[in-house]
N, C-alpha and C positions, 0 to 999 in steps of 0.2 A: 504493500500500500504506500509507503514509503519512500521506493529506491529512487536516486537520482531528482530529489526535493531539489527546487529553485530556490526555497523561501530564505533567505536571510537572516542570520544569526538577530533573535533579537533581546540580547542582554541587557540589564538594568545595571548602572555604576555603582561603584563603590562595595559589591560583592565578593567574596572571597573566591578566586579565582578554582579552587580544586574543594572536592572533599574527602572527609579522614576520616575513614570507616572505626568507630573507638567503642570495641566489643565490651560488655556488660555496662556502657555507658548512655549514649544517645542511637535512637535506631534512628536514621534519617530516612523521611515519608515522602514520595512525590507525590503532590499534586495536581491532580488533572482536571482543566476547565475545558470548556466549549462554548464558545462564541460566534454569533450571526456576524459575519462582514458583512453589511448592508452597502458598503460602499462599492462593491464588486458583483452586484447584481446583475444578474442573464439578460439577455432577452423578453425574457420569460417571468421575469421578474423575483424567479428563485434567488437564494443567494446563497452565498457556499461557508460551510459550517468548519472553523479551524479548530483544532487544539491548541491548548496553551498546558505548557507542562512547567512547572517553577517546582526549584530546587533549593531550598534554603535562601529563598530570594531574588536568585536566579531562573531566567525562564526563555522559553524560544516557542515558536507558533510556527505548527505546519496543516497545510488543507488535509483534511481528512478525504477531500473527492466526493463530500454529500453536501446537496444542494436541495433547498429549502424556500416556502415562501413565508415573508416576517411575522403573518398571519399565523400561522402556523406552528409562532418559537414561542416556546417560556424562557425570557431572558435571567429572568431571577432560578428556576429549576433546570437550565441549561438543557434541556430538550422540548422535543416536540409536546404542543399540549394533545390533549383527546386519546380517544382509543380508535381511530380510523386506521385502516389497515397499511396505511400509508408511515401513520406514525409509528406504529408496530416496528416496521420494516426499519426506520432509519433510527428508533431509539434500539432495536439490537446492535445494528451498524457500529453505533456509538458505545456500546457495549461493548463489543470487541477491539474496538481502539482502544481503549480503555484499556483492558486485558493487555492489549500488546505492551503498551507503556510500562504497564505493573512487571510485565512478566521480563521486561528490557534490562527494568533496573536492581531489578531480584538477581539478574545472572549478572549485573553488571556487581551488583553488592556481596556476590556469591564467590566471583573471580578475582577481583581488583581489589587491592590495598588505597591504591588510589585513583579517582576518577571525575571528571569535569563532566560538567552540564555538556559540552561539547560530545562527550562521551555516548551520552544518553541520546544524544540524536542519531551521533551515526549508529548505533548498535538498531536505532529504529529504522535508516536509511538502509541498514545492509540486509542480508547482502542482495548487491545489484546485479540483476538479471534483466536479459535481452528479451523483449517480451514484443512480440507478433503484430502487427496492425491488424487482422484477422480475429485475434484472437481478444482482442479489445473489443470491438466489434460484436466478438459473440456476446462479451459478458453485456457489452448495453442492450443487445437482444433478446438476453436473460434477464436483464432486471424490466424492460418492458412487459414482456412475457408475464412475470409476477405482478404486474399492474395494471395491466387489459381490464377495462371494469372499473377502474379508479382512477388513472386519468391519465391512463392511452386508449385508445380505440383496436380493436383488431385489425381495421385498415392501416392504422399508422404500423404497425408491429408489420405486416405485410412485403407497405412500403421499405422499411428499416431491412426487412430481410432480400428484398428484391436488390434492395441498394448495397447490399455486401454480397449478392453473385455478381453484381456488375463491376464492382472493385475487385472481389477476386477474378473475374477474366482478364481486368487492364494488368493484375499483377503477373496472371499468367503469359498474357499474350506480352508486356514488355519485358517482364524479366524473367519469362520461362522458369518462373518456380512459383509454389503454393500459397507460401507466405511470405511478407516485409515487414523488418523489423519497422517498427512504429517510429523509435529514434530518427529513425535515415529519412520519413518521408518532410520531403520540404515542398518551395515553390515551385522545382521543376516537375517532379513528382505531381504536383496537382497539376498543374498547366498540361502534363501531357494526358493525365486519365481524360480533365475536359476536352482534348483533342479528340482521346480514343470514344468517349461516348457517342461524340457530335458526329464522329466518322464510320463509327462500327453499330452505332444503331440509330442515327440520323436522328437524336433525341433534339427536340428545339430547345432554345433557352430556358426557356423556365420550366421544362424537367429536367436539363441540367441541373439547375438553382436546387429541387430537392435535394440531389445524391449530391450538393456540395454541401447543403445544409446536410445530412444525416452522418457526413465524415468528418464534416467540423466539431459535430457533437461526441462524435467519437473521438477527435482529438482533443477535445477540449475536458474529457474524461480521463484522456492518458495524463494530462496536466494535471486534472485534480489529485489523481494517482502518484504523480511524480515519477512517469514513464518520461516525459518529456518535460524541459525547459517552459516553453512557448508553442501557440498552435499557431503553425505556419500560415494559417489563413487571416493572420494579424496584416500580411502581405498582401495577401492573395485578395483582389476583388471579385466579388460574382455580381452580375447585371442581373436583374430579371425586367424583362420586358411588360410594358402593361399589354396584358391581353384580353380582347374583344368579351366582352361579357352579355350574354343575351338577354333580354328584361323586356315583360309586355308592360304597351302603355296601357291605361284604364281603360282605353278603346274597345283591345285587344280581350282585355279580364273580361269586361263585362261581357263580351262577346261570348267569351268560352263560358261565362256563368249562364248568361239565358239561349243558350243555343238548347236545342231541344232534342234529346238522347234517348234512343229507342233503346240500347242495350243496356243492360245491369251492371254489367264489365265495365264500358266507358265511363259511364255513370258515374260509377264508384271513384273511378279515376279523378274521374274533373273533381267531384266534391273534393277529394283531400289535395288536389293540385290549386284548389283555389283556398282551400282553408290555411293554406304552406303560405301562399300569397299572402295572405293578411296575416301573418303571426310568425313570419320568417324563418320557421323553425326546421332543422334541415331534417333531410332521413332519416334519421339515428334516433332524433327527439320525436320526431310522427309515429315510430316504430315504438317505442314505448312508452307513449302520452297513456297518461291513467287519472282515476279520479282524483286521487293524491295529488297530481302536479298541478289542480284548478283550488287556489285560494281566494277567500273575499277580501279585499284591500281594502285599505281606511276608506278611501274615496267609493264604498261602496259597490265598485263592480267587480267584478269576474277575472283573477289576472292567470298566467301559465308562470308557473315557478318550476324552472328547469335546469340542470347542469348537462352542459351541449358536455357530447361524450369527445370532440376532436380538444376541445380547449378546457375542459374541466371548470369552465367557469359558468354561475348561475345568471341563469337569464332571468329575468321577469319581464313579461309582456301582458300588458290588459287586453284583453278579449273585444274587440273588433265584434259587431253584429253580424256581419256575414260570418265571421267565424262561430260566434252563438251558436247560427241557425244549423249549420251544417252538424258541428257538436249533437245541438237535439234531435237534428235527422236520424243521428243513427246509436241515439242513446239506449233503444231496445231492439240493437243489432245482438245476434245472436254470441259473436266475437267478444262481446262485452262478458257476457255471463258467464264464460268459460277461460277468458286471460282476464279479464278485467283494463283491456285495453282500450281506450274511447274511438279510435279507427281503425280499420277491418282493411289494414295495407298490407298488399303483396309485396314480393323483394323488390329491394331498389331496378335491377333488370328488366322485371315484367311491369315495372309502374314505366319507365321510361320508353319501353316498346312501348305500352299502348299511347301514350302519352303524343307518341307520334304519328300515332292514326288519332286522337283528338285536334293534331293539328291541324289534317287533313281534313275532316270534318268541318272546322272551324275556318276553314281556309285561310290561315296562318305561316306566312312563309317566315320560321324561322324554329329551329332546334330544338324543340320544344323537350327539357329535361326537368328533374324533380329540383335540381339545384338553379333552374331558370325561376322556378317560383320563390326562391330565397334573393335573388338578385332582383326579383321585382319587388317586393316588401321593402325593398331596400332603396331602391329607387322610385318607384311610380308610387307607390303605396303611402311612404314618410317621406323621403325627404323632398321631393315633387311638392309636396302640400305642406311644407314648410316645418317639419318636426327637425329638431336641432339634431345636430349628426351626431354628437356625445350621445343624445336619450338613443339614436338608431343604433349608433357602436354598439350600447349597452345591452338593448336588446338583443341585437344580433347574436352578442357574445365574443365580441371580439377583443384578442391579446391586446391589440393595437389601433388605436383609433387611427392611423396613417391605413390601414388596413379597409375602413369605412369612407376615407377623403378619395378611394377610387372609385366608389358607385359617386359621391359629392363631383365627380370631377366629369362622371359620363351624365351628371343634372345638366352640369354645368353649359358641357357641348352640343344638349341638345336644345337647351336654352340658348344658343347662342346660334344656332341652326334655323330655329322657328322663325326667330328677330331678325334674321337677314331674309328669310323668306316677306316677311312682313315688310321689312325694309324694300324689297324687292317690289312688290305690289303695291305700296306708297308711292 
């Protein structure tokens, strides 16, 4: 956990440089803290969890490699609060460093007449071993793996593993062997895998951007670990291009809401394709909406209390009348009495094949998918009719409100479309 730390000696003055192990006298005790660097916060807005070990006064701080949201920490009980299985997971973690520490300085007290704080780190640094890109890799696909459910998705866990056969072929196909040590990979090392994707499976830009995002994260774990100095993508820039996003106007919705469907099938479809419209909420949250996620708000109406399963963060959305209606349509669907789920959706696969014969019907020239009705809430729905884009972010569920200023920015163009057309006819 240890090997090859970057962290910086960080001693306090005027301490006594060694200590003097003095049998049937004083036992000397290390002490071990855990601390939130807040100031070294993710993306993500985790933040990575160090230890601080002090020795008769003396002390040095190294990352443990767990990463945390401040929500989350008991500053004054030095771990996680609650009993979420999240917290489970990294108050062992912390348990075991622990352990390591104890057990560092027991052999260091066991072997040495005399020995400095300095002592006590590297006996925690060693010994250093040559450890696989690959094999890093596996272990963030194993700790995914134990959090599918709590705040990874099984698509992301997917993606993570699709994006480590694609780095292991670049490692194959460039250096004709299985694995690369983690150490050695730098900026030429990236710069050629983005060659070999964009050449060997004509991926566009921004599914490069994942598999460069899913190896950052993986080195940026060897960092926590202390496999590596520095994550070479401190260099490395990735572009992601903004891409076309489809979104009906109100035109278009109301269109698809009062068109008139002979089949049970279709049917089916449009209502929850247009209830996704007015409540943003993507597949994963329509797929197990239930009477539990429908709370009454101070303001007296109807809201969906949700944790989107891609970003683990709780949405709240008030309940829209059209989305009401549709809710009561199929409040004594048979679906209901037996999951207890409030809509009767098929997999994402078969909602978006039909979805494409509703477009046909509707005579609709445009892609018509489940995640087109979360880009329309988003756009034609709020921020079209002036809801601030914080309340829209929020609802949405987004890490990022930079993430929400790109539906803000296709309002924008097509505001700025209409007014030349108008201009145009003036």
């Amino acid at each position: 956990m240890f090997s090859n730390c970057p962290i910086k000696g960080n001693f306090e003055k005027g301490t006594r440089p060694f200590f003097v192990k003095q049998k049937m006298l004083i036992k000397m005790r290390v002490t071990v803290n855990f601390q939130l660097k807040k100031s070294k916060a993710r993306e993500d807005d985790k933040c990575p969890v160090y230890l601080r070990c002090t020795l008769d006064g003396e002390r040095f701080e190294l990352s443990t490699g767990i990463f945390i949201l401040p929500d989350l920490w008991s500053s004054g009980r030095q771990e996680p609060r609650g009993k979420t299985e999240e917290a489970l997971v990294v108050k062992n973690r912390l348990g075991k460093v622990a352990t390591q520490v104890q057990d560092a300085f027991n052999l260091l007290e066991s072997t040495e007449e005399h020995f400095t704080i300095f002592d006590l780190k590297e006996k925690l640094l060693s010994p250093k071993k040559k450890v696989g890109l690959i094999s890093v890799f596996d272990s963030v696909i194993k700790d995914i793996e134990a959090r599918v459910g709590v705040d990874y998705s099984q698509g992301t866990l997917k993606h993570y593993k699709t994006s480590r056969e694609r780095i292991k072929g670049f490692i194959s196909f460039q250096f004709k062997r299985q694995e690369f040590p983690v150490s050695s990979v730098d900026y030429g090392f990236i710069n050629a895998m983005d060659v070999y994707l964009k050449q060997k499976f004509r991926v566009k830009p921004n599914t490069a951007v994942t598999y460069h995002k899913h190896l950052k994260k993986v080195l940026n774990t060897a960092v926590g670990l202390n496999y590596i100095n520095a994550n070479p993508y401190e260099r490395f820039k990735v572009v992601r291009n903004e891409s076309h996003r489809d979104y009906l106007t109100l035109q278009e919705l109301d269109k698809i809401r009062r068109k008139g469907i002979s089949t049970q099938r279709l049917g089916l479809v449009r209502d929850i394709f247009v209830f996704a419209c007015y409540t943003g909420l993507g597949y994963a949250e329509l797929k197990k909406l239930s009477r539990e996620h429908i709370h009454l708000g101070d303001d007296g109406n109807e809201w969906i209390v949700i944790d989107r399963n891609k970003t683990d963060i709780r949405c709240r959305i008030p309940l829209l009348d059209q989305a009401k209606d549709i809710l009561k349509k199929y409040e004594r669907h048979p679906v209901f009495g037996i999951t207890g789920k409030l809509l009767p959706i098929n997999s994402n696969q078969k909602m978006n094949e039909y979805l494409k014969e509703l477009a046909a019907i509707c005579k609709i020239d445009k892609n018509l998918t489940m995640h087109v009705s979360r880009h329309t809430f988003a756009t034609s729905v709020t921020l079209t009719n002036g809801v601030p884009i914080e309340t829209v972010s929020s609802m949405l569920g987004h890490t990022s409100i930079k993430t929400t200023q790109i539906y803000a920015r296709i309002v924008d163009k097509k505001i700025s479309e209409d007014m030349k057309k108008l201009n145009a006819i003036l």
